[in-house]
Every structure is written in structure tokens, then in C-alpha cells.
C-alpha positions, 0 to 999 in steps of 0.5 A: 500500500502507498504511503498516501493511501496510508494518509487517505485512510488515515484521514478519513478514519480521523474524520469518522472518528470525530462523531463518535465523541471521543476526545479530539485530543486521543483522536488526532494523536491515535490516528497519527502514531498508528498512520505514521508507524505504519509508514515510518516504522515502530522505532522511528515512531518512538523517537516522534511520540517522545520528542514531540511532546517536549517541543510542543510544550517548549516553544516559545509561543506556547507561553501565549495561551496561559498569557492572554487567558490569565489576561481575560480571566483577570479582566472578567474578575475585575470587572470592567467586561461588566462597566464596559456594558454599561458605558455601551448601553448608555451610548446607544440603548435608546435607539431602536434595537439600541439595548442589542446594538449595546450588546454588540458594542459590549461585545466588542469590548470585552473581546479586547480584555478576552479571546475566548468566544464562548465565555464572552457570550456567557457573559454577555448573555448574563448581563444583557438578557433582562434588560433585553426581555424587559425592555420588550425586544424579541427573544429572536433578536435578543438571543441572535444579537447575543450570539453573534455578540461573542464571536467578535472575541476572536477577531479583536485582539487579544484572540485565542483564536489567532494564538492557535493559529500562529502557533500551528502555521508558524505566523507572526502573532503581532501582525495577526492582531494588528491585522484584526483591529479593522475587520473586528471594528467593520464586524461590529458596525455591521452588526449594528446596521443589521439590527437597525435594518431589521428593527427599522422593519419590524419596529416591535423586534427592538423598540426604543428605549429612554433616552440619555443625555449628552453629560450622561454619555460623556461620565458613562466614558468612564466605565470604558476607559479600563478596557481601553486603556488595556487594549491601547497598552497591549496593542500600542507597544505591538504596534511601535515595537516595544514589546513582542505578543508575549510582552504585551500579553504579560503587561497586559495580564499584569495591569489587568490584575493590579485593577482587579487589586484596585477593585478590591476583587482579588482574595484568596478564593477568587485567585484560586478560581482564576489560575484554576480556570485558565489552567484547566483551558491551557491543559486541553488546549496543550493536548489539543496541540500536542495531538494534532502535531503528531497528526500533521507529522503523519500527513507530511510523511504520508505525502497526502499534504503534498499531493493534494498542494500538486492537484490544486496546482494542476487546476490553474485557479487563482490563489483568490480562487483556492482561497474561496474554495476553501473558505467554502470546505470550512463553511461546510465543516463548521456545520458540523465540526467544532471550530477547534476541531475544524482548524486542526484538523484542515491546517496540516493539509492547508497551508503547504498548498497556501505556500505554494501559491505564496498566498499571504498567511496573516490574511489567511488567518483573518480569514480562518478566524472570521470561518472559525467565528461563523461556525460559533454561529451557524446551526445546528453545532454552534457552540455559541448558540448552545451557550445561549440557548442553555442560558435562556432555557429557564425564560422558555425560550427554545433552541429553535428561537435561538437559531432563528435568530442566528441565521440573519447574523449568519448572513451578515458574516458570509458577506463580511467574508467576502469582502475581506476575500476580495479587498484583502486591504480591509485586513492588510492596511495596518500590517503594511504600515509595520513593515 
């Protein structure tokens, strides 16, 4: 048997192997020592399975998970996620679908203190919620808006998203998160004219709510100003070369908990509760990572990457061409993969093709991360969905409700991506300007 139909079998057993609910950990390191032991031979095979481990968790970049979820764990405890709220709701709440709009605003903000999707949902969901349902907005509007909320996490830095990505394709992490300041702020404005479209149609989606004055929505800057003053230092010293990603995560982690200090939020218990946290996330992540290194070494010994980069060759696209078509895989796998998952799995086959066409990996990774977010929100998997509609299922409102209500934010984003398919400059500008 040829060694890529050993990697084609390979794949496909690791594929079947996702929907059985086994850990994607064990399933990505299982097939890839067994597929290359069956190439490379069992002593060979030993020497992969005991090194890899080690340098996995000795890279340099490796530190970045523990940096920046220590940084939102940290952020959430002080808590500015829930003052940075406050300030949106008062800003924009008394327009119609305002109160959701603050939603999207909120989430904006906190995705510059957290890059973890879902937990930005989960807390978005607590704190915005009763005033939604209160104020007369439709669960419809109100759970969708919340849902699309979070996935701005991993597109407005700092994202776990991005890390994950850095790490697996070896890509600047400092010009990722410059690269997403003007997608992420497109994103979230145009969330915004979405909800406005739709409560301009349907008035009874989002009705208007008290109005605010100008002094009100100049003191409510106040509530703001911890988060910008985060996401200023961690990006600014990036931006002008300070600091590297690693520094700017470990100053930001830092000031984030000399707030919480200030806050009188941090004792005994709460920093038990946060270390414990990030720990726990830092734990499955290095065995995600792990477990898909020994994977990737079975598919470049296997030959499979390689040949699928000639056969995409061969049909003459453009790389815009490629790009698309993949964006497309990963819009159907997000149906039915987790997004981690989905990233893991596709990077080692991706990128020897994507190199070859020079296709440039910082705008490949906007774009992964925007495919990545879309899937948080896309039915019938959604993770972000299932964060919401567990959340709200003591209110009575159903699943169904929950995806409704996702699928116009669904829409919004495909466009979204193809615009920063075919204007890679909405990504691109502020990484050129570094150079």
C-alpha cells in the first residue's frame, strides 16, 4: 500500500472518528502514531511520540495561551467586561434595537480584555438578557444579537483564536492582531446596521428605549476607559515595537490584575478560581496541540499534504480562487465540526498548498478566524448558540428561537467574508504600515 493511501485512510478514519465523541485530543494523536508507524516504522515512531511532546510544550509561543487567558480571566474578575456594558448601553440603548446594538458594542469590548468566544457570550448573555426581555425586544433578536455578540472575541485582539493559529502555521502573532483591529471594528458596525435594518422593519423586534443625555454619555466614558486603556497598552507597544505578543500579553495580564487589586476583587478564593480556570483551558488546549502535531507529522510523511498542494496546482485557479474554495470546505465543516476541531484538523493539509501559491498567511488567518467565528454561529453545532440557548432555557425560550435568530447574523458574516476575500486591504492596511 502507498504511503498516501496510508494518509487517505488515515484521514478519513480521523474524520469518522470525530462523531463518535471521543476526545479530539486521543483522536488526532491515535490516528497519527498508528498512520505514521505504519509508514515510518515502530522505532522511528518512538523517537516522534517522545520528542514531540517536549517541543510542543517548549516553544516559545506556547507561553501565549496561559498569557492572554490569565489576561481575560483577570479582566472578567475585575470587572470592567461588566462597566464596559454599561458605558455601551448608555451610548446607544435608546435607539431602536439600541439595548442589542449595546450588546454588540459590549461585545466588542470585552473581546479586547478576552479571546475566548464562548465565555464572552456567557457573559454577555448574563448581563444583557433582562434588560433585553424587559425592555420588550424579541427573544429572536435578543438571543441572535447575543450570539453573534461573542464571536467578535476572536477577531479583536487579544484572540485565542489567532494564538492557535500562529502557533500551528508558524505566523507572526503581532501582525495577526494588528491585522484584526479593522475587520473586528467593520464586524461590529455591521452588526449594528443589521439590527437597525431589521428593527427599522419590524419596529416591535427592538423598540426604543429612554433616552440619555449628552453629560450622561460623556461620565458613562468612564466605565470604558479600563478596557481601553488595556487594549491601547497591549496593542500600542505591538504596534511601535516595544514589546513582542508575549510582552504585551504579560503587561497586559499584569495591569489587568493590579485593577482587579484596585477593585478590591482579588482574595484568596477568587485567585484560586482564576489560575484554576485558565489552567484547566491551557491543559486541553496543550493536548489539543500536542495531538494534532503528531497528526500533521503523519500527513507530511504520508505525502497526502503534498499531493493534494500538486492537484490544486494542476487546476490553474487563482490563489483568490483556492482561497474561496476553501473558505467554502470550512463553511461546510463548521456545520458540523467544532471550530477547534475544524482548524486542526484542515491546517496540516492547508497551508503547504497556501505556500505554494505564496498566498499571504496573516490574511489567511483573518480569514480562518472570521470561518472559525461563523461556525460559533451557524446551526445546528454552534457552540455559541448552545451557550445561549442553555442560558435562556429557564425564560422558555427554545433552541429553535435561538437559531432563528442566528441565521440573519449568519448572513451578515458570509458577506463580511467576502469582502475581506476580495479587498484583502480591509485586513492588510495596518500590517503594511509595520513593515
Amino acid at each position: 500500500m502507498s504511503h498516501q493511501m496510508i494518509g487517505a485512510i488515515g484521514s478519513i478514519a480521523m474524520l469518522a472518528l470525530l462523531f463518535t465523541g471521543v476526545d479530539i485530543a486521543v483522536i488526532l494523536a491515535a490516528v497519527g502514531v498508528i498512520g505514521y508507524m505504519a509508514i515510518q516504522g515502530v522505532d522511528r515512531t518512538l523517537s516522534m511520540v517522545a520528542m514531540t511532546p517536549f517541543d510542543v510544550i517548549c516553544s516559545y509561543n506556547m507561553a501565549l495561551f496561559p498569557i492572554y487567558l490569565l489576561l481575560g480571566e483577570f479582566a472578567d474578575l475585575s470587572g470592567m467586561m461588566a462597566e464596559s456594558f454599561r458605558a455601551a448601553r448608555t451610548w446607544v440603548g435608546q435607539l431602536r434595537g439600541g439595548l442589542a446594538m449595546a450588546s454588540v458594542v459590549g461585545g466588542a469590548f470585552l473581546a479586547a480584555v478576552s479571546g475566548s468566544s464562548t465565555a464572552c457570550t456567557a457573559l454577555l448573555t448574563k448581563l444583557s438578557l433582562p434588560s433585553l426581555l424587559e425592555n420588550n425586544y424579541s427573544p429572536r433578536l435578543a438571543c441572535g444579537a447575543l450570539s453573534a455578540a461573542g464571536t467578535l472575541s476572536n477577531l479583536i485582539p487579544p484572540s485565542i483564536g489567532l494564538v492557535l493559529y500562529a502557533v500551528m502555521t508558524e505566523t507572526s502573532l503581532g501582525a495577526l492582531f494588528i491585522a484584526t483591529m479593522v475587520p473586528g471594528i467593520l464586524l461590529t458596525l455591521m452588526f449594528m446596521l443589521q439590527i437597525y435594518l431589521q428593527c427599522l422593519y419590524d419596529p416591535t423586534q427592538g423598540p426604543a428605549t429612554a433616552k440619555t443625555s449628552l453629560k450622561e454619555k460623556l461620565l458613562a466614558f468612564k466605565y470604558a476607559l479600563p478596557v481601553i486603556v488595556l487594549f491601547s497598552v497591549v496593542m500600542g507597544g505591538i504596534w511601535f515595537g516595544v514589546y513582542t505578543a508575549n510582552e504585551a500579553g504579560s503587561i497586559g495580564c499584569g495591569l489587568a490584575c493590579l485593577y482587579a487589586i484596585y477593585k478590591k476583587k482579588v482574595n484568596k478564593e477568587s485567585l484560586k478560581k482564576t489560575f484554576g480556570s485558565a489552567l484547566k483551558i491551557v491543559g486541553i488546549i496543550f493536548a489539543i496541540i500536542i495531538g494534532a502535531e503528531l497528526f500533521s507529522n503523519f500527513i507530511v510523511v504520508s505525502g497526502v499534504s503534498l499531493a493534494i498542494a500538486q492537484w490544486v496546482a494542476g487546476l490553474h485557479l487563482s490563489p483568490t480562487g483556492v482561497v474561496i474554495v476553501i473558505m467554502l470546505i470550512y463553511f461546510v465543516l463548521g456545520t458540523a465540526l467544532d471550530t477547534l476541531a475544524m482548524i486542526l484538523v484542515t491546517l496540516p493539509f492547508f497551508v503547504p498548498v497556501l505556500n505554494a501559491l505564496h498566498i499571504d498567511m496573516v490574511w489567511f488567518g483573518i480569514l480562518v478566524v472570521i470561518q472559525m467565528e461563523l461556525s460559533q454561529i451557524t446551526p445546528p453545532v454552534g457552540l455559541n448558540l448552545f451557550v445561549v440557548a442553555g442560558m435562556v432555557k429557564e425564560r422558555g425560550i427554545s433552541m429553535g428561537t435561538v437559531f432563528r435568530g442566528a441565521w440573519p447574523f449568519c448572513y451578515t458574516m458570509i458577506i463580511y467574508n467576502a469582502m475581506v476575500v476580495f479587498f484583502p486591504q480591509i485586513a492588510m492596511y495596518l500590517p503594511s504600515l509595520m513593515k
